[in-house]
Jmol script that loads the backbone (N, CA, C; Angstrom):
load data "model"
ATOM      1  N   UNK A   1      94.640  64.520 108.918  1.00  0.00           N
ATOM      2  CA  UNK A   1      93.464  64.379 109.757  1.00  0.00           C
ATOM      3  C   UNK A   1      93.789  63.656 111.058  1.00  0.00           C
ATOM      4  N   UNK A   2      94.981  62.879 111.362  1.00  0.00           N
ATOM      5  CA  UNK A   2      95.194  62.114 112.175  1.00  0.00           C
ATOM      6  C   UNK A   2      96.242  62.624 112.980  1.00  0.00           C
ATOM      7  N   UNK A   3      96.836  64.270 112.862  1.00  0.00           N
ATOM      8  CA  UNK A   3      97.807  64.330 113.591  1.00  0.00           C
ATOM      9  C   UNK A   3      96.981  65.406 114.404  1.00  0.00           C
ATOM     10  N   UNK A   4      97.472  65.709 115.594  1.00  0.00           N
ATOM     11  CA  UNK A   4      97.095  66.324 116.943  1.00  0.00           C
ATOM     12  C   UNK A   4      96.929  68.004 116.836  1.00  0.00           C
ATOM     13  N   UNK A   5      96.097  68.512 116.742  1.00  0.00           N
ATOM     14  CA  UNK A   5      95.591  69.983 116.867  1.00  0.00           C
ATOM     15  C   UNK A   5      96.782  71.193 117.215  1.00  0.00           C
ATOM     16  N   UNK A   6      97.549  70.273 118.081  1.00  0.00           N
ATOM     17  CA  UNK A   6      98.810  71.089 118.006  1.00  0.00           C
ATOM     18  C   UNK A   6      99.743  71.142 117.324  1.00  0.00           C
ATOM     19  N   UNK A   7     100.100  70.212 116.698  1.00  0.00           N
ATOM     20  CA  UNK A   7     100.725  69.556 115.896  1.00  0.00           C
ATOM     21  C   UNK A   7     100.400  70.568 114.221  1.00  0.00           C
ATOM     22  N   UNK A   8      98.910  70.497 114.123  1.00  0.00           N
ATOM     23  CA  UNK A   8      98.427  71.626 112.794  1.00  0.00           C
ATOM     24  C   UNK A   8      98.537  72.954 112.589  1.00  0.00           C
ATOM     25  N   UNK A   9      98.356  73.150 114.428  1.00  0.00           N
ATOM     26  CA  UNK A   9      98.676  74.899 114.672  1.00  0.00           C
ATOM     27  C   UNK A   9      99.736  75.331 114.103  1.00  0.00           C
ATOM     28  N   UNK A  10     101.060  74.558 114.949  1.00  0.00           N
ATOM     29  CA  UNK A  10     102.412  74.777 114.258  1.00  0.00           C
ATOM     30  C   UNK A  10     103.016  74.577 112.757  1.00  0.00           C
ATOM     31  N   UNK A  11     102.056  73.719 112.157  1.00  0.00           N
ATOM     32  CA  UNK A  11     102.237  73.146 110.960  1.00  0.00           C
ATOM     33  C   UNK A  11     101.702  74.756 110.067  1.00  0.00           C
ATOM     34  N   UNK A  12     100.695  75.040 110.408  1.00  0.00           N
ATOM     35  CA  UNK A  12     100.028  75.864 110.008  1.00  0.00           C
ATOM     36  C   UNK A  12     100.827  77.260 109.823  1.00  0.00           C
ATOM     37  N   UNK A  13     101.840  77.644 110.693  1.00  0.00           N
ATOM     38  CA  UNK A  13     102.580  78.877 110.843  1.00  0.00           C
ATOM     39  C   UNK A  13     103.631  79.102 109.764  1.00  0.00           C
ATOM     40  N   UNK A  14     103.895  77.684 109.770  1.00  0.00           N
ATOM     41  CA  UNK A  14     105.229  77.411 108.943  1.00  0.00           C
ATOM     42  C   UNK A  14     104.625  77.328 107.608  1.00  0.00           C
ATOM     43  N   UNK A  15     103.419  77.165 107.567  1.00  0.00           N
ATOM     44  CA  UNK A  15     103.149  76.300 105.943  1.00  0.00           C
ATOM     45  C   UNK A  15     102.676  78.445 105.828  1.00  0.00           C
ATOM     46  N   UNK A  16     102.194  79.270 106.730  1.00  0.00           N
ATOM     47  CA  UNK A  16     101.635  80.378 106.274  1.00  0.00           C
ATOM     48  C   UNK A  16     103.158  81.562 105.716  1.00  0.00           C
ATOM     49  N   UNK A  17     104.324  81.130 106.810  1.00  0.00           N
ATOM     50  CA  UNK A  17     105.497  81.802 106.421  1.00  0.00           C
ATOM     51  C   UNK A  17     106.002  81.573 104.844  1.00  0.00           C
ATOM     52  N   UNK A  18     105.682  80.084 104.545  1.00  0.00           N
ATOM     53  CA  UNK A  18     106.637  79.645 103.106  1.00  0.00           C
ATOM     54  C   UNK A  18     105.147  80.437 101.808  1.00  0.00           C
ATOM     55  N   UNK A  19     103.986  80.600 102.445  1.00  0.00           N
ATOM     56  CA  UNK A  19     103.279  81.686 101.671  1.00  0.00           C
ATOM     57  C   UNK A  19     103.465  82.793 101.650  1.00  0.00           C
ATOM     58  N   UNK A  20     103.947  83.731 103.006  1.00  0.00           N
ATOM     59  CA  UNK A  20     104.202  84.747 102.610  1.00  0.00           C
ATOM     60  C   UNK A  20     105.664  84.957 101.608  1.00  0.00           C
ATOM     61  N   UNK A  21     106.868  83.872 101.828  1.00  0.00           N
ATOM     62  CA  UNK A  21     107.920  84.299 101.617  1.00  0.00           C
ATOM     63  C   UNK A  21     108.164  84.026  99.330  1.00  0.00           C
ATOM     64  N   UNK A  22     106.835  83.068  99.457  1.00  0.00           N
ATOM     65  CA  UNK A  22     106.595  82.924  98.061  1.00  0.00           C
ATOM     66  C   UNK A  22     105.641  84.399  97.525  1.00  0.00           C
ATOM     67  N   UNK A  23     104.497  85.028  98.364  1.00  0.00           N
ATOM     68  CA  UNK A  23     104.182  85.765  97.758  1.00  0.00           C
ATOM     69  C   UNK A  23     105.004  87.303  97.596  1.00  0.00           C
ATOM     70  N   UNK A  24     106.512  87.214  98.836  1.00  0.00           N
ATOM     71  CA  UNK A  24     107.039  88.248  98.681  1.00  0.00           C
ATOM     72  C   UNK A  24     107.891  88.011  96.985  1.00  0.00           C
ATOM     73  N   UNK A  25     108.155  87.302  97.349  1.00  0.00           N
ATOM     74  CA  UNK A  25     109.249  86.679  95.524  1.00  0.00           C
ATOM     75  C   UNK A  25     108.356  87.305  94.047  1.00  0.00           C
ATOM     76  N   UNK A  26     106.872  86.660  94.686  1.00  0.00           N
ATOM     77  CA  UNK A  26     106.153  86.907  93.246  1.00  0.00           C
ATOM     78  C   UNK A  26     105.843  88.333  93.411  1.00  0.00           C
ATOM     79  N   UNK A  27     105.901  89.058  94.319  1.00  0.00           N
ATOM     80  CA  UNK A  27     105.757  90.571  94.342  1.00  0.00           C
ATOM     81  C   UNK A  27     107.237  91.267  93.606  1.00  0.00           C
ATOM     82  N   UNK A  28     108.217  90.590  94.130  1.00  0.00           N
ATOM     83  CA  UNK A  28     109.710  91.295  93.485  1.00  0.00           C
ATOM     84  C   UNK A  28     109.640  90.830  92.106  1.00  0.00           C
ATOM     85  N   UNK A  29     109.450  89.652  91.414  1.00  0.00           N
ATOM     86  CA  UNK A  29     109.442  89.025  90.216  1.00  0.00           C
ATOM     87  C   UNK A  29     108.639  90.379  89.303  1.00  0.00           C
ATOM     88  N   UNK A  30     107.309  90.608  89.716  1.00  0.00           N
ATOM     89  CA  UNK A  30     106.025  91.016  89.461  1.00  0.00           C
ATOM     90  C   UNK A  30     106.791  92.832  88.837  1.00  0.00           C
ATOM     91  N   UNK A  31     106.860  93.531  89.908  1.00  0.00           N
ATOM     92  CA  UNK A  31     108.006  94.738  89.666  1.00  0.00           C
ATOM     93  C   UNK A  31     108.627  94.885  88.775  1.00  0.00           C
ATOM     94  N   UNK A  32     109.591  93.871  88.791  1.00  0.00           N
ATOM     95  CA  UNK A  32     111.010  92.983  87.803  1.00  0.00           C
ATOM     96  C   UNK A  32     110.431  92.981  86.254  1.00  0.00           C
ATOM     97  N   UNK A  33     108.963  92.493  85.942  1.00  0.00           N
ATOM     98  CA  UNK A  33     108.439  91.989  84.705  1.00  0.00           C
ATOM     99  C   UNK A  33     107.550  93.496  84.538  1.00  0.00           C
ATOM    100  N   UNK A  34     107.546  93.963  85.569  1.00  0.00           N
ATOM    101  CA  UNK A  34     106.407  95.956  84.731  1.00  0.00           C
ATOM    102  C   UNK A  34     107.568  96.425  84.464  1.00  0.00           C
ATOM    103  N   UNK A  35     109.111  96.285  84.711  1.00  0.00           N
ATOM    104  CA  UNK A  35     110.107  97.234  84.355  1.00  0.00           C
ATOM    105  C   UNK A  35     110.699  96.837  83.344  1.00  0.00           C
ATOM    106  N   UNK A  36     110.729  95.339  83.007  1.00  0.00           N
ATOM    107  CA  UNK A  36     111.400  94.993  81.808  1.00  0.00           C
ATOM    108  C   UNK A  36     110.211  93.833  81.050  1.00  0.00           C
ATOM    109  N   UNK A  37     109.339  93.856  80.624  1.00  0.00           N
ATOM    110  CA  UNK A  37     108.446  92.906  80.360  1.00  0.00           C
ATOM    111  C   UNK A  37     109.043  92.195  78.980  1.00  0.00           C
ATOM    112  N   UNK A  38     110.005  92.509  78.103  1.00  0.00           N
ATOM    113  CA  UNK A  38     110.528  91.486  76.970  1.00  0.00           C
ATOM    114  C   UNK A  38     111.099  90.364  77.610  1.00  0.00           C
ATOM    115  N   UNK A  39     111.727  90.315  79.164  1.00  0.00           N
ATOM    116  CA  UNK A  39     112.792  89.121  79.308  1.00  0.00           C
ATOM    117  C   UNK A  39     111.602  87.968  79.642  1.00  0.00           C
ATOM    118  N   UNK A  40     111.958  86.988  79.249  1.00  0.00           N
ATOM    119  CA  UNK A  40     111.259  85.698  78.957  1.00  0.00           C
ATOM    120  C   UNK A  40     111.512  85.235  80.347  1.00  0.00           C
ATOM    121  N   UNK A  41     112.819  85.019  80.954  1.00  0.00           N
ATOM    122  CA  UNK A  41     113.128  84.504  82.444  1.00  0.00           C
ATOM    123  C   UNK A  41     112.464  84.628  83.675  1.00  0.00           C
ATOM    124  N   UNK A  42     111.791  85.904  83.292  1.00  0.00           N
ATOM    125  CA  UNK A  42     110.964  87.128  84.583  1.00  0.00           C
ATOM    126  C   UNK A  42     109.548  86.346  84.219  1.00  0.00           C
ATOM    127  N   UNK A  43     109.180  86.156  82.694  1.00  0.00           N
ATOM    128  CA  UNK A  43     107.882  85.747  82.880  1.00  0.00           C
ATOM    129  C   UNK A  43     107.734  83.881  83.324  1.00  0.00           C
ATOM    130  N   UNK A  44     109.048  83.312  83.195  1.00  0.00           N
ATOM    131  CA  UNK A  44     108.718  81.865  83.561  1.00  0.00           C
ATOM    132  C   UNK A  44     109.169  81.896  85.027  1.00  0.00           C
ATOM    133  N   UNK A  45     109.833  82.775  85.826  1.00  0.00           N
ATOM    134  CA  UNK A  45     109.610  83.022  87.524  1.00  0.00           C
ATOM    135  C   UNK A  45     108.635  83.221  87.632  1.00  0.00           C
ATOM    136  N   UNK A  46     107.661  84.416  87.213  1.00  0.00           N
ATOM    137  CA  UNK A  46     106.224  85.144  87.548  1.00  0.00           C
ATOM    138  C   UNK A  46     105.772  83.649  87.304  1.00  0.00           C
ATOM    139  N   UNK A  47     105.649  82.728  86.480  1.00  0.00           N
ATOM    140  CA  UNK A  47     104.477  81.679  86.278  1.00  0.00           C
ATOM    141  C   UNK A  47     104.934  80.578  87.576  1.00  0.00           C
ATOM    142  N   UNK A  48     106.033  80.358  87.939  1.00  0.00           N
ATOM    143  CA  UNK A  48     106.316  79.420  88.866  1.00  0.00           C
ATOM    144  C   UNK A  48     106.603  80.157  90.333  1.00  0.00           C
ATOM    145  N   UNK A  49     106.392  80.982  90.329  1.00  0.00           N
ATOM    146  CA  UNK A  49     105.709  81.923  91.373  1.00  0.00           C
ATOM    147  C   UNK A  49     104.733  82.142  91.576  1.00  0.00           C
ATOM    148  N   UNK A  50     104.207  82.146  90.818  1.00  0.00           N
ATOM    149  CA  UNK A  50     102.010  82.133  90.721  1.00  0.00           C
ATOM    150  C   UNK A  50     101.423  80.328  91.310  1.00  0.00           C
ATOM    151  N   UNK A  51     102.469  79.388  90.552  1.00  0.00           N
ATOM    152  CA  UNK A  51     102.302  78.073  91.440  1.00  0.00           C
ATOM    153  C   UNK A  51     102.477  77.972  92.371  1.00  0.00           C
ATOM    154  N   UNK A  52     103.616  78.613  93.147  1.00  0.00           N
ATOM    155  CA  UNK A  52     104.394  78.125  93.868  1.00  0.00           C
ATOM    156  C   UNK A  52     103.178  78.927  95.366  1.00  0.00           C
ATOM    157  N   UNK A  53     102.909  79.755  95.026  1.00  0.00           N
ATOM    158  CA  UNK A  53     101.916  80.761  95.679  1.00  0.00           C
ATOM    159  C   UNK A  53     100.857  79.890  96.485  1.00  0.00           C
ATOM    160  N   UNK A  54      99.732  79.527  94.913  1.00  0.00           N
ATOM    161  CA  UNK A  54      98.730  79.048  94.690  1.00  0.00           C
ATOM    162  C   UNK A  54      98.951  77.627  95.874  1.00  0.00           C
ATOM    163  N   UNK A  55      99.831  76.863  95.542  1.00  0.00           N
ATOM    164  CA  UNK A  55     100.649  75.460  96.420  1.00  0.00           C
ATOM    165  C   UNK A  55     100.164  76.138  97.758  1.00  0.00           C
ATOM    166  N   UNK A  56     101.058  76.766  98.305  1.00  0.00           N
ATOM    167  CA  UNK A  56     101.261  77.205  99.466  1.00  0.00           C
ATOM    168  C   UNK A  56      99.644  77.894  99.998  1.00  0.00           C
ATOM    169  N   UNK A  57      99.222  78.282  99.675  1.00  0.00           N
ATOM    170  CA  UNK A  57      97.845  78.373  99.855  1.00  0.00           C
ATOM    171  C   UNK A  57      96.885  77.729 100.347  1.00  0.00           C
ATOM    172  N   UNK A  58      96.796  76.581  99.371  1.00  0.00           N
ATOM    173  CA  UNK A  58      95.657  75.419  99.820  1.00  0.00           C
ATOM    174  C   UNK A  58      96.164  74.755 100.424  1.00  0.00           C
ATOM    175  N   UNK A  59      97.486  74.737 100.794  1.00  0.00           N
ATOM    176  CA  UNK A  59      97.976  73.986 101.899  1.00  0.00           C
ATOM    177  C   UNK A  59      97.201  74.832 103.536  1.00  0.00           C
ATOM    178  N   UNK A  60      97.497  76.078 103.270  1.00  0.00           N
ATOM    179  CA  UNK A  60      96.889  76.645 104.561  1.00  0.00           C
ATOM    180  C   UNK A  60      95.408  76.592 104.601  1.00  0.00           C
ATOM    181  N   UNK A  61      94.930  76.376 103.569  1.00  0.00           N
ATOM    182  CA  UNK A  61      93.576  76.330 103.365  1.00  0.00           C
ATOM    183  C   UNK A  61      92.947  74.880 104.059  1.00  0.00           C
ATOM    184  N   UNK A  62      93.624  74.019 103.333  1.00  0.00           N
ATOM    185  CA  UNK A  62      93.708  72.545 104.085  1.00  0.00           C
ATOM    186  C   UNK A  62      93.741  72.595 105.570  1.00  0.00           C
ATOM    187  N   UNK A  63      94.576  72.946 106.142  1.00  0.00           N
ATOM    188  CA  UNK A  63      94.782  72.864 107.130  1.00  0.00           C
ATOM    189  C   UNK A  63      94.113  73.619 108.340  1.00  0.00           C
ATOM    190  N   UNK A  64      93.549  74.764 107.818  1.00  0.00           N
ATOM    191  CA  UNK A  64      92.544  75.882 108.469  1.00  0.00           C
ATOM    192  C   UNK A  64      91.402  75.338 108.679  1.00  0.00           C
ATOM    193  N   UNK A  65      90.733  74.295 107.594  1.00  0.00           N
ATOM    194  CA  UNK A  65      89.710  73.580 107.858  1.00  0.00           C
ATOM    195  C   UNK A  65      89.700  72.376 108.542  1.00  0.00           C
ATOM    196  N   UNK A  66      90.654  71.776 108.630  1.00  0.00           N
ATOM    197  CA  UNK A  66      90.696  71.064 109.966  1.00  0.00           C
ATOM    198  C   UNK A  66      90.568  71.352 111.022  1.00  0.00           C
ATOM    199  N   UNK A  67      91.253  72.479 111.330  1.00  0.00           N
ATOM    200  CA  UNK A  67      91.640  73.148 112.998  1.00  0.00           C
ATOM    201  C   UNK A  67      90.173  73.730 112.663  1.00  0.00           C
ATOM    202  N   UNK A  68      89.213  74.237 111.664  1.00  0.00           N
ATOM    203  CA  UNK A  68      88.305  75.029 112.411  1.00  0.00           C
ATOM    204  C   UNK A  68      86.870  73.344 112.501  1.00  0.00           C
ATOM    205  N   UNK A  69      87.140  72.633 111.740  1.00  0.00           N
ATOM    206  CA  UNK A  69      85.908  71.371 111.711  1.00  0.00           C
ATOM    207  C   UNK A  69      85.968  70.641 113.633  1.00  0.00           C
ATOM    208  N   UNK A  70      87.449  70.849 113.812  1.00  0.00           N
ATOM    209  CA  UNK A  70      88.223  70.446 115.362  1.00  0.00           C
ATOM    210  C   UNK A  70      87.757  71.407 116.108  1.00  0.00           C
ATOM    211  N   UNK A  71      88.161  72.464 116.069  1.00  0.00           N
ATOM    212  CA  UNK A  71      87.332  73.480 117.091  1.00  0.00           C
ATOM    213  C   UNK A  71      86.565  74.605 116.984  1.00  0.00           C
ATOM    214  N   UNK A  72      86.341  74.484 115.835  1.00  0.00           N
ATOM    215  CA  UNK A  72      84.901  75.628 115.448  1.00  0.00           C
ATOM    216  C   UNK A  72      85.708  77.147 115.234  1.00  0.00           C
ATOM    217  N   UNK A  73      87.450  77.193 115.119  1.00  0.00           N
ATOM    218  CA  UNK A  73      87.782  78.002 114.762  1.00  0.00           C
ATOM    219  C   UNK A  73      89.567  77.615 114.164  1.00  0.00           C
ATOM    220  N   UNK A  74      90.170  78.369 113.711  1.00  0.00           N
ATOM    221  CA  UNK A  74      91.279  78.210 114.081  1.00  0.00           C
ATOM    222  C   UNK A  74      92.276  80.201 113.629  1.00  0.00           C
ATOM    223  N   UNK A  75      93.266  79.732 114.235  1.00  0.00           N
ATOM    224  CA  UNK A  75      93.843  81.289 114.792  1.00  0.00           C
ATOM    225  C   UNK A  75      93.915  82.103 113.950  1.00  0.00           C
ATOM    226  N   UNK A  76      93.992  83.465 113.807  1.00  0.00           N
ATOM    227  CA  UNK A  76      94.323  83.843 112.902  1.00  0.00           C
ATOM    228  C   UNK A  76      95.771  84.344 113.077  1.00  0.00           C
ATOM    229  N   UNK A  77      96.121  84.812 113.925  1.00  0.00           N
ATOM    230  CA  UNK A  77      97.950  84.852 114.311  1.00  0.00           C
ATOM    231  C   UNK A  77      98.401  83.718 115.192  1.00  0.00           C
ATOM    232  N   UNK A  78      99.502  82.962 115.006  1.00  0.00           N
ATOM    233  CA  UNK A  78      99.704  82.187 115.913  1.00  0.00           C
ATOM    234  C   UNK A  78     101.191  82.933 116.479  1.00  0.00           C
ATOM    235  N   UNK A  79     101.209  82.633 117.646  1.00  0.00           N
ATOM    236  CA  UNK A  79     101.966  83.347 118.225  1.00  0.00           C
ATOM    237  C   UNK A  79     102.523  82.844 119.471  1.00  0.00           C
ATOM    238  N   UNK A  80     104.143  82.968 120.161  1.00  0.00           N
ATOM    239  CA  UNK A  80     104.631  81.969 121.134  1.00  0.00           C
ATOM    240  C   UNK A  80     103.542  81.578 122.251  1.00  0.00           C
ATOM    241  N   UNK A  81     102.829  82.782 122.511  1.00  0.00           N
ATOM    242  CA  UNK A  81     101.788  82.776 123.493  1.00  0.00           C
ATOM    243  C   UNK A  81     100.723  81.868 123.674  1.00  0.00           C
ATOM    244  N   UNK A  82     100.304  81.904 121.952  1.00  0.00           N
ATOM    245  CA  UNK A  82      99.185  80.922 121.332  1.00  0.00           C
ATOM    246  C   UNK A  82      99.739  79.814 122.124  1.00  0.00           C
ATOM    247  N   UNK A  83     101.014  79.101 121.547  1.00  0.00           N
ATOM    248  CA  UNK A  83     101.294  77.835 121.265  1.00  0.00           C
ATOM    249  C   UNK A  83     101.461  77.466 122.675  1.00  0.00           C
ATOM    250  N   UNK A  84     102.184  78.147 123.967  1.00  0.00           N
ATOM    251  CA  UNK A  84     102.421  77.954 124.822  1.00  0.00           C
ATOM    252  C   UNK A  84     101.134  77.817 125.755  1.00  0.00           C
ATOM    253  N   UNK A  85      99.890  78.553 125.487  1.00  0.00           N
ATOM    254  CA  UNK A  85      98.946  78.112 125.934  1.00  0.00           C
ATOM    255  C   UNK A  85      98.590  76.722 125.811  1.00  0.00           C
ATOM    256  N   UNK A  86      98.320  76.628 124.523  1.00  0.00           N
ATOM    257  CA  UNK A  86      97.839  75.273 124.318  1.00  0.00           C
ATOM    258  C   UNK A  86      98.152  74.199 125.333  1.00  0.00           C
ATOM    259  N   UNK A  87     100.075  74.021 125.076  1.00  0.00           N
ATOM    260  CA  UNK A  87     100.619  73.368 125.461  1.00  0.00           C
ATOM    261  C   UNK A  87     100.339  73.439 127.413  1.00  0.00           C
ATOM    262  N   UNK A  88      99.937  74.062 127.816  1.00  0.00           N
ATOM    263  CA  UNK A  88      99.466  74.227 129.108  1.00  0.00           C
ATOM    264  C   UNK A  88      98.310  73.494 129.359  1.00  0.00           C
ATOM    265  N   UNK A  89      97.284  73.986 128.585  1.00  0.00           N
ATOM    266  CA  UNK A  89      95.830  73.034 128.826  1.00  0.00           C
ATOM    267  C   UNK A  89      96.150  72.103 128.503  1.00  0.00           C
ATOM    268  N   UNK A  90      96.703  71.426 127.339  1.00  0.00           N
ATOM    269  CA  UNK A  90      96.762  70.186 127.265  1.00  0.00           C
ATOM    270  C   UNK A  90      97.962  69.177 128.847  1.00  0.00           C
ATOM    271  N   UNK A  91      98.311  70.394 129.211  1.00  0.00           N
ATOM    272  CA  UNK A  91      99.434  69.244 130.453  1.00  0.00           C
ATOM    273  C   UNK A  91      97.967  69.406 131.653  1.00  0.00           C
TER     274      UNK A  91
END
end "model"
wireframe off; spacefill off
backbone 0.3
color backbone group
């Protein structure tokens, strides 16, 4: 709550990449467990992939509601352009 709007934007990109790159895993895991569903290994990835997901989530969730309580919105792509704006109005 105490760090700077820009500061969340960017926070926000990074925290949305380590979601997608967890929900790509639990998508390959997911595949992995309809083709072989006896191996036990596939189903304790799929479960710590379903956390690991879920984590990464309410982190963006967290953080979306700040930037939108701060400015009545926040981005839905952030992008060099985004950020470089900012960084303009704010100089």
């Amino acid at each position: 709550m105490e760090k700077e709007s820009y500061y969340l934007i960017v926070l926000l990109r990074l925290v949305r990449d380590e979601r997608k790159s967890a929900f790509n895993l639990l998508r390959i895991i997911n595949k992995g467990d309809a083709a072989q569903p006896e191996i036990a290994a596939l189903q304790a990835g799929q479960s710590e992939g379903a956390k690991n997901y879920k984590y990464w989530t309410r982190k963006a969730w967290i953080i979306e509601n700040i930037l939108r309580d701060r400015a009545g919105y926040y981005p839905a792509k952030i992008t060099e352009g985004l950020l470089s704006g900012i960084l303009e109005q704010v100089q």
